[in-house]
C-alpha distance (Angstrom), angle and dihedral (degrees) to the residues before:
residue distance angle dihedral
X1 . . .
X2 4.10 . .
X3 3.55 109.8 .
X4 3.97 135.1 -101.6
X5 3.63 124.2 -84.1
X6 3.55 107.0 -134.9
X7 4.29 132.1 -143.2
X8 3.80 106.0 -113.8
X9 3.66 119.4 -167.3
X10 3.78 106.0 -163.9
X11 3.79 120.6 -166.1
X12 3.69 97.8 -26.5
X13 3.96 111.4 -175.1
X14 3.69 109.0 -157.0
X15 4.22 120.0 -143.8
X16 3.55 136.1 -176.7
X17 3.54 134.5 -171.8
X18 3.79 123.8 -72.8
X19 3.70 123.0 -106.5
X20 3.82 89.6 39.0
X21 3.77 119.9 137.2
X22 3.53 109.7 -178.8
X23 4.18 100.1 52.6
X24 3.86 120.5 173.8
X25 3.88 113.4 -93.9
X26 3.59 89.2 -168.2
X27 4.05 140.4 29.5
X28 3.82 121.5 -166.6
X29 3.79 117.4 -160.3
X30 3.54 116.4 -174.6
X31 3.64 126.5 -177.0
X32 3.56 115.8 -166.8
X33 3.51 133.2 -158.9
X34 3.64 96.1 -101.3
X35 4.07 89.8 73.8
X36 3.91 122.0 107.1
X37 3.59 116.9 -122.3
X38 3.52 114.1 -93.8
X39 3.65 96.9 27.9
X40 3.42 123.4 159.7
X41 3.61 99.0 -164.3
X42 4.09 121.7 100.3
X43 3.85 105.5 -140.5
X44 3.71 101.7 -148.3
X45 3.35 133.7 7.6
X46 3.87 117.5 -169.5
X47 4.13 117.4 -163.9
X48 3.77 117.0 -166.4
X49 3.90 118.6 -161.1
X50 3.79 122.4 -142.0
X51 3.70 115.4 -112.1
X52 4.03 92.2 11.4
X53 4.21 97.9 75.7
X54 3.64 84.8 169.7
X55 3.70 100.9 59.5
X56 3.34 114.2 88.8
X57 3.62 121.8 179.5
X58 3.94 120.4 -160.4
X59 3.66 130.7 -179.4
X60 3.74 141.4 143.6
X61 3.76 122.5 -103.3
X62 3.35 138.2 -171.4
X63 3.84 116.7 -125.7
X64 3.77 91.7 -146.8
X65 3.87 94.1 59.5
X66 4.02 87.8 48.0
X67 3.33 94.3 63.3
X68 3.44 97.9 54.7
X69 3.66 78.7 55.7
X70 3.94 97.9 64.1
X71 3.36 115.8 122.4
X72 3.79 143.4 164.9
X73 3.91 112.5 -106.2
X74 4.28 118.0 -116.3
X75 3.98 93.5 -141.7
X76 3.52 125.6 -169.6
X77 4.34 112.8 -138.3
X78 3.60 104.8 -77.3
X79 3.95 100.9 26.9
X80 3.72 122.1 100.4
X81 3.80 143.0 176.3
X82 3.62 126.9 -135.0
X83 3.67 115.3 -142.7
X84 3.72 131.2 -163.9
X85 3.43 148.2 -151.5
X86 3.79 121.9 -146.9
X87 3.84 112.1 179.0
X88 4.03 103.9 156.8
X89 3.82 114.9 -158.1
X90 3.85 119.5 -104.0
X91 3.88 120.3 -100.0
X92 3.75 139.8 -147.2
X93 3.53 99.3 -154.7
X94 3.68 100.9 103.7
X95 3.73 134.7 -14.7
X96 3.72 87.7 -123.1
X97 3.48 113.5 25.6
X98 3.92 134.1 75.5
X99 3.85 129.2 -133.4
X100 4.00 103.7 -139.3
X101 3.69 127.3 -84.7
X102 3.96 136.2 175.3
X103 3.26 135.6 178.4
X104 3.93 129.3 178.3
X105 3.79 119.9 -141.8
X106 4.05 119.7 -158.7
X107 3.48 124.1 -158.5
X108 3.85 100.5 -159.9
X109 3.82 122.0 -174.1
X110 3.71 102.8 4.4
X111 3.73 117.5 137.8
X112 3.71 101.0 166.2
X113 3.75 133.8 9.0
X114 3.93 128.0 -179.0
X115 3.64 147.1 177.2
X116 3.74 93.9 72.0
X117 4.18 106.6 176.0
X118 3.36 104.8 -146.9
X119 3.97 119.7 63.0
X120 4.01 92.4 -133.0
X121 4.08 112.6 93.5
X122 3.79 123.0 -128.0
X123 3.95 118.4 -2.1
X124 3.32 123.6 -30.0
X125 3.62 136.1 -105.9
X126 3.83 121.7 -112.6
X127 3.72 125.5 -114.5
X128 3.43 89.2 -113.4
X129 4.31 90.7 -169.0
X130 3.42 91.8 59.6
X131 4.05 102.6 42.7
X132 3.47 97.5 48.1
X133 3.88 98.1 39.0
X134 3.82 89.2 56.6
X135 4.01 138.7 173.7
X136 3.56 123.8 -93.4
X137 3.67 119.5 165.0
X138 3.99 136.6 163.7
X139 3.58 115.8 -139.2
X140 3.59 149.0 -170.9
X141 3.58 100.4 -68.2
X142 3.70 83.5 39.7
X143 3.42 97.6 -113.5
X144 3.62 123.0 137.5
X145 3.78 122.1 -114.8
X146 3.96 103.0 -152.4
X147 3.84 114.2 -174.1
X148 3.73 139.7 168.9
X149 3.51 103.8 -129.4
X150 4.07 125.9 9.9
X151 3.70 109.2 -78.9
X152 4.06 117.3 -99.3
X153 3.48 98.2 167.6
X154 3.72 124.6 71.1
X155 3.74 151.3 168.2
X156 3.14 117.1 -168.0
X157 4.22 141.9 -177.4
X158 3.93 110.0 -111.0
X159 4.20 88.9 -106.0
X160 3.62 87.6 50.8
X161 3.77 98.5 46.9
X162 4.09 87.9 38.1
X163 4.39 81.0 63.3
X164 4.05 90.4 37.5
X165 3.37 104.9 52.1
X166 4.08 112.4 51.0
X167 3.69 79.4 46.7
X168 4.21 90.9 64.1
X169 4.15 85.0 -102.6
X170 3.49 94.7 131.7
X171 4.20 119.5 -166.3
X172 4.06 127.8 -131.9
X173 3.44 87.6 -161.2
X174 4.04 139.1 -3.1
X175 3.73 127.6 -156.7
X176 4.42 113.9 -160.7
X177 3.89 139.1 148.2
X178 4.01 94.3 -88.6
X179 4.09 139.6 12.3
X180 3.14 121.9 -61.6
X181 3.62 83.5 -104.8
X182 3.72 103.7 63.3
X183 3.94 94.1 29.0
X184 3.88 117.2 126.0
X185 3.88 99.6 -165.2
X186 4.08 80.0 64.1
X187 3.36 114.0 27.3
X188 4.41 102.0 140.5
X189 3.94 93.9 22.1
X190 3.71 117.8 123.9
X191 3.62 105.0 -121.9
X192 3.50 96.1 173.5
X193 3.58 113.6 152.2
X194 3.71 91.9 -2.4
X195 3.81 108.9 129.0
X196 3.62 120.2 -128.5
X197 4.00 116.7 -136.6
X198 4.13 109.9 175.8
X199 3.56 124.3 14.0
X200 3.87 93.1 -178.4
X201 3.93 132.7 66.0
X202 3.96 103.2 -87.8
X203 3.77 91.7 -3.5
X204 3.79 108.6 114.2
X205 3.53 127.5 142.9
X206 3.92 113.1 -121.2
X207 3.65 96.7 -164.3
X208 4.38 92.3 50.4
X209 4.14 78.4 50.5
X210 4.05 95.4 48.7
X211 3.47 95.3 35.3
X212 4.11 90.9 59.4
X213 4.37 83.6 49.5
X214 3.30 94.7 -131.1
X215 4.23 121.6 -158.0
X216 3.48 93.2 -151.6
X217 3.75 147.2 -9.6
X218 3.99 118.1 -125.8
X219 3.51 120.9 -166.8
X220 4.08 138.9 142.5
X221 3.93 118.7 -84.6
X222 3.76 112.7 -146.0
X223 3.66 136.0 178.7
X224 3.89 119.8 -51.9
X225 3.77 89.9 22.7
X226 3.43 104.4 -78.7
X227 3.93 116.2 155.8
X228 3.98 108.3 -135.0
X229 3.59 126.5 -92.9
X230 4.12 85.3 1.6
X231 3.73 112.6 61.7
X232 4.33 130.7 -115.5
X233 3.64 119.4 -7.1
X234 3.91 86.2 -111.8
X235 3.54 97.9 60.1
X236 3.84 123.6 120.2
X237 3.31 88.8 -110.3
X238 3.16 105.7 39.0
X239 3.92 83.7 53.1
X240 3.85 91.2 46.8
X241 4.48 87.8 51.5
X242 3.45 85.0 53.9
X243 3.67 93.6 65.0
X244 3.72 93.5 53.2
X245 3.65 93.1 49.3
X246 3.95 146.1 -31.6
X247 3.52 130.4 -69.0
X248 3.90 117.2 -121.0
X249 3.66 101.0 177.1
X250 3.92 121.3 -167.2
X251 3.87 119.5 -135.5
X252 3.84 99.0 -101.9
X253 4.44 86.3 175.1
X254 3.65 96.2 78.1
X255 4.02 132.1 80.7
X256 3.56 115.1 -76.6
X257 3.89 91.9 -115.5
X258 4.01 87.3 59.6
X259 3.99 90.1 47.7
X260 3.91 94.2 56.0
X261 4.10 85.6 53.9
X262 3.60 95.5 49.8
X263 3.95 91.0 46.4
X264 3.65 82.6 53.0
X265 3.77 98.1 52.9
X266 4.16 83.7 45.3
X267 3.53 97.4 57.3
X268 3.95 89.9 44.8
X269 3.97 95.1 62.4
X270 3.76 85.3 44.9
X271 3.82 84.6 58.6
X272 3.34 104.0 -105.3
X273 3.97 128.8 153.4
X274 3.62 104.4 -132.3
X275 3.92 97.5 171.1
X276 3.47 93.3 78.5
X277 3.78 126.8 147.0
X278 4.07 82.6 -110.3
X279 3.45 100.5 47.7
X280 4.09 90.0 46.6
X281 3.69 86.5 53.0
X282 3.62 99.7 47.6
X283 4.09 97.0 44.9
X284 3.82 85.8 51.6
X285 3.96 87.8 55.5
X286 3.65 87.9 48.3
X287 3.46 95.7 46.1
X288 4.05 94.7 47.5
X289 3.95 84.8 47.6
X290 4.04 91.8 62.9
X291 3.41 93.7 37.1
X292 3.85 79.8 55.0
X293 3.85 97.5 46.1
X294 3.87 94.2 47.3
X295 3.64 84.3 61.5
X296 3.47 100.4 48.4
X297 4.02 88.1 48.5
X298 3.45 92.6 49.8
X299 3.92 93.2 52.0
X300 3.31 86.9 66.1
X301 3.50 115.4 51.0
X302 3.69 111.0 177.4
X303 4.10 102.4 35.1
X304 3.52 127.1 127.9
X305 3.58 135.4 -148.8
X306 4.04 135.8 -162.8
X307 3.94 126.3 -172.5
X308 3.54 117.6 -142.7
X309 3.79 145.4 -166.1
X310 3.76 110.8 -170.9
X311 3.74 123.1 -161.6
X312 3.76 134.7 103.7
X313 4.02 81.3 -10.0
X314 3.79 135.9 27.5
X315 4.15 88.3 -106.3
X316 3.33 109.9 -158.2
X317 4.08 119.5 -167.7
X318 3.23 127.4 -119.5
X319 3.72 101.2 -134.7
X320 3.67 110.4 -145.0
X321 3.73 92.1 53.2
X322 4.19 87.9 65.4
X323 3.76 113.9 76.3
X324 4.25 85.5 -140.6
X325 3.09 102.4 50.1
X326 3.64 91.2 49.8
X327 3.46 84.8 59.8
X328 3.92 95.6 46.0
X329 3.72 91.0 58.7
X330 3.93 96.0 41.1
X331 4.23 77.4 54.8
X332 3.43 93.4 50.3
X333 3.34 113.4 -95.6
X334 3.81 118.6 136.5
X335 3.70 110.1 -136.2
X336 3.93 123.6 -171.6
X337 3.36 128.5 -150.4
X338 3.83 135.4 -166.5
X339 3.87 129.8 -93.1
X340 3.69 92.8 -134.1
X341 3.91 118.4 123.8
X342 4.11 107.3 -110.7
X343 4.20 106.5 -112.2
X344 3.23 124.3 -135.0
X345 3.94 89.8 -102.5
X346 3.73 104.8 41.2
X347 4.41 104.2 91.7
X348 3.59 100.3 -157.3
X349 3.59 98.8 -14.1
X350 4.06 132.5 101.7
X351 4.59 106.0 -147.0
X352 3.49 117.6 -121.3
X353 3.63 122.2 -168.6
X354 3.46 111.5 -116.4
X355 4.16 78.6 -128.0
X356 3.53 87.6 65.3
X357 4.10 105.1 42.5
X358 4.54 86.9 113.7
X359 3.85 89.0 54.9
X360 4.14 80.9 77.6
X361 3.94 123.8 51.0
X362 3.58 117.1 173.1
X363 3.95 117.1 170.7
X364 3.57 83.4 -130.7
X365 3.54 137.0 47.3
X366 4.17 121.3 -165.5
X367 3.88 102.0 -162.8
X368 3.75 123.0 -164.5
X369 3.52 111.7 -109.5
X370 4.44 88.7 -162.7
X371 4.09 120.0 121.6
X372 4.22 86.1 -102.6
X373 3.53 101.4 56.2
X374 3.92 114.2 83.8
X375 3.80 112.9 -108.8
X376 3.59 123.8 -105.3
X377 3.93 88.1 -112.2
X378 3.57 99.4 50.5
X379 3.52 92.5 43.0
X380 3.82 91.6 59.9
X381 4.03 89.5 48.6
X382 4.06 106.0 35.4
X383 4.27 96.0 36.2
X384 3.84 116.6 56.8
X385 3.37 90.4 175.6
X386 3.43 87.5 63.4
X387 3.86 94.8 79.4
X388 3.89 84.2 59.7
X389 4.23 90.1 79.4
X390 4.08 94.4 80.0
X391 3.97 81.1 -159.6
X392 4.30 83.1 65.4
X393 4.04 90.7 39.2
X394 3.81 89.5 52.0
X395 3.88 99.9 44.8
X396 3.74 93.0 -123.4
X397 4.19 91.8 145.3
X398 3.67 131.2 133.0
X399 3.70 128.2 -173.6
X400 3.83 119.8 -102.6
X401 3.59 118.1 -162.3
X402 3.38 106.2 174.6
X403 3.79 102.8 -173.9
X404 3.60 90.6 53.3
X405 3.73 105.4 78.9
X406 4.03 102.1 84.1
X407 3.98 101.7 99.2
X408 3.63 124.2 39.7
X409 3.61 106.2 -115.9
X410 3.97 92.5 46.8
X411 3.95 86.3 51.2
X412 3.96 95.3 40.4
X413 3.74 86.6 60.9
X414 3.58 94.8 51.4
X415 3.94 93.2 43.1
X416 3.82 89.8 57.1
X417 3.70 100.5 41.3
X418 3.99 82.7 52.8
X419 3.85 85.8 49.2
X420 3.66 90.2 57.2
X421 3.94 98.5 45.0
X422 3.47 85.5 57.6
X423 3.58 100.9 46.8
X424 4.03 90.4 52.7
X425 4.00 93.8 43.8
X426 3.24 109.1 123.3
X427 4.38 119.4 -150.0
């Protein structure tokens, strides 16, 4: 059982409106153990007026809306505000469930405060819709993901925010292995005014990701635990990310086609629409483009097939660990692989010596399009042996972009440019 993130409030500075006489001298929050992790709701505040002990006041407030309502106290000489720090300690008791803490802050001294930045006086109200409809969602890893309110604010990997966004889903912030500019997984996205956090493969900036206050993280969960675009779930960082936010990690271990449905079903419970004219339109593309690509298999019974990703080695995928390919093969394609051991180092890829490329001849060769495989170009000039794949010698090559495959227009694209490699191979 992982343990339970916990709400810290960190040097909160209460303010009220000016011209009030009667200010609170003392604020109870409570949070009980009925709250989902990572709430951002305070349970109970309690507001006790000078001069009128009996009067208590009571209302529910959202601890988003009071920070907006931090501000820095206009004292007279002589006054003073006490500030506090609450920071409780994390628990293992449940993944979604918090042991009780409380903590009393006292204002002592203050006769006036101003500067207030929102234009509503004293606390505000909740959203009381929103809290007590909630989020709860079960995800890759089959964790549950239990949340006050419906998530609004999100960072996401590039493959998550490349299924998030056509569906309306749209990003505060998205971590990948390039810019925004040269990333696949998004190429003809608008990113506008979408903050980028990591532009490198488990190099994201945690402060970028807690500055934008996220509600949750979402990225892809593949084999051996590893969080997408970020590493294993026991990383430092991934440790760190949790801190800003919880993980709700997408299974990235099924076929493609089962991926796109579970995005779907995602972006629902975040309230999207995903019946859209658009979305009808692009999942009857897709659909055509399989419909398209079984035929083209099936015209040619007897043809093999080998993904690659060329650099220091002659990679060579293993095919069930790609969410494509597993489609591919479900569609009829055969795909080979290579009777070399996996290393230690290789991900989802068996070496082959560059001495050894000939041993293997597909009719086909995918090739990953990604920064770390060796171009096409460069291959032809820097590996001789390279001419020793006839597939290679006789041009029969089709991009493979394997990150590319999480919305349906992005993966109709690649579906029919496979289509067409396949029609033009030549035996």
């Amino acid at each position: 059982m992982r343990s339970t993130r916990r709400p810290m409030l960190t040097r909160r500075k209460w303010c009220f409106a000016p011209g009030e006489r009667n200010l609170v001298v003392g604020v109870e929050f409570l949070f009980t153990s009925s709250v989902p992790q990572s709430t951002r709701s305070v349970r109970s505040a309690a507001a006790y007026v000078p001069g009128a002990p009996n009067q208590l006041h009571r209302t529910h407030v959202e601890l988003a809306n009071l920070r907006h309502r931090q501000c820095l106290p206009n004292l007279d000489d002589g006054e003073s505000m006490r500030i506090f720090t609450i920071s409780p300690t994390r628990t293992a008791a449940s993944r979604h469930r918090l042991t009780t803490a409380f903590a009393v802050l006292s204002i002592v001294g203050v006769t006036a405060l101003s500067g207030c930045s929102s234009s509503d006086d004293g606390p505000a109200e909740s959203n009381g819709a929103a809290s007590e409809s909630g989020f709860s969602y079960v995800d890759g890893r089959g964790e549950t993901i239990a949340l006050d309110a419906v998530p609004s604010r999100i960072v996401a990997s590039e493959q998550a925010a490349a299924a998030l966004i056509p569906l309306g889903i749209e990003p505060v912030g998205i971590w990948g292995g390039s810019s925004f500019e040269s990333s696949i997984p998004l190429r003809g996205l608008d990113l506008d005014g979408i903050e980028s956090v990591g532009q490198a493969y488990g190099d994201i900036d945690v402060e970028k990701v807690a500055a934008l206050d996220p509600d949750v993280i979402i990225t892809g969960w593949y084999a051996g635990g590893a969080y997408g675009g970020l590493g294993l779930e026991t990383s430092d960082l991934a440790q760190k990310l949790e801190q800003v936010a919880p993980f709700l990690a997408v299974s990235a271990q099924k076929p493609s086609s089962e991926s796109l449905r579970d995005y779907e079903a995602l972006a629902t419970e975040l309230g999207a629409d995903i019946d859209t004219e658009t979305t009808r339109a692009d999942r009857e593309a897709y659909d055509s483009a399989v419909s398209g690509l079984k035929d083209a298999i099936a015209a040619r019974p007897g043809l093999t097939a080998m993904a690659i990703s060329p650099s220091d080695q002659y990679y060579v995928a293993i095919n069930n660990e790609f969410p494509e390919l597993r489609d591919y093969q479900n569609w009829g394609l055969n795909l080979l692989e290579s009777d070399v051991p996996r290393s230690a180092d290789s991900g989802s890829f068996t070496p082959v010596s560059w001495e050894n490329v000939g041993l293997y001849q597909p009719n086909l060769i995918l090739l990953d399009t990604r920064s770390y495989s060796t171009p096409l170009a460069e291959l032809k000039t820097d590996r001789p042996t390279w001419a020793l794949v006839k597939a290679a010698e006789a041009g029969n090559i089709a991009d493979w972009t394997t990150d590319a495959t999480n919305n349906y227009a992005s993966y109709t694209t690649q579906i029919v440019a496979l289509t067409a490699a396949i029609d033009k191979t030549t035996d």
